[in-house]
N, C-alpha and C positions, 0 to 999 in steps of 0.2 A: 504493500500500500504506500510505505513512505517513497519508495523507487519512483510509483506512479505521479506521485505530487510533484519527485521531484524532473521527473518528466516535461511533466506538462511548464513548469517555473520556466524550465529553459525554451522549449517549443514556444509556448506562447509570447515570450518576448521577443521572437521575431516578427510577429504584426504586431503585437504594443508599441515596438520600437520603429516601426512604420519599413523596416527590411523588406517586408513581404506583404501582401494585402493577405486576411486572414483565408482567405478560397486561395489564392495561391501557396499557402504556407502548407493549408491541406493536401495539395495538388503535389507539393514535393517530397511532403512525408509520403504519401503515400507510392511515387515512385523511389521515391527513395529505398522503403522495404521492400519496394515489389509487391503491395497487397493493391486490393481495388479498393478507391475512395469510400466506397460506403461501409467500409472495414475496419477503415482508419480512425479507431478511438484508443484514446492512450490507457483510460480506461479500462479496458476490457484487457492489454500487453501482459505478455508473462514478462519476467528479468532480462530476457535477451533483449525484446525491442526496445524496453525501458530504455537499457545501456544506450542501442543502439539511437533511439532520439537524442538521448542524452549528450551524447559523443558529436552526432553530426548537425545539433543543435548550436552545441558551443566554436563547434568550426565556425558555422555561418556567423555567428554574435562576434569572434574574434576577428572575423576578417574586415565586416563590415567594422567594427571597432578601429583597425587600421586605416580604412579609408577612411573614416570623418577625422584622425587624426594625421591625417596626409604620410602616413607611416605604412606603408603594406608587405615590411618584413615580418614574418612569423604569419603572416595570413595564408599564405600558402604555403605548400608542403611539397618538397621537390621540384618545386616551381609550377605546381599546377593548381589554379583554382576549384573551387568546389564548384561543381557543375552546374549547379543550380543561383549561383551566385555570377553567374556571365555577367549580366549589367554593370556591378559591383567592380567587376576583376578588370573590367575596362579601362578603370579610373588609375589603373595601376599603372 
């Protein structure tokens, strides 16, 4: 249960924080796991996808963090942006 909250803490600040519009924030989690949208409740996740938002929630906050800070070292990984963050990785 705490897994799931703390899920959701990070998912959700990427449309609180205007990243993503909340349909689109949906639209990536859910390619993101490879489930179909009407699937995608963080709710319902066992511990893997928990992690699994968890992980590539904080990618996207860190990266878009970089760009409002005109700094986009450590935003990417090997030199490749998160895929879902294209717009963002522009700015780089």
């Amino acid at each position: 249960r705490a897994l799931r909250a703390e899920a959701h803490k990070y998912f959700n600040k990427i449309y609180l924080r205007g990243i993503m519009s909340r349909e689109d924030a949906y639209e990536w989690l859910s390619a993101m796991l490879g489930i179909p949208i009407g699937n995608t409740h963080i709710g319902q996740m066992g511990e893997y996808y928990c992690q699994k938002v968890i992980e590539e929630s904080k990618k996207v906050l860190a990266h878009h963090a970089g760009i409002r800070t005109g700094s986009c070292q450590g935003a990417a990984k090997g030199g490749k942006y998160h895929d879902t963050d294209r717009a963002a990785a522009a700015h780089c």
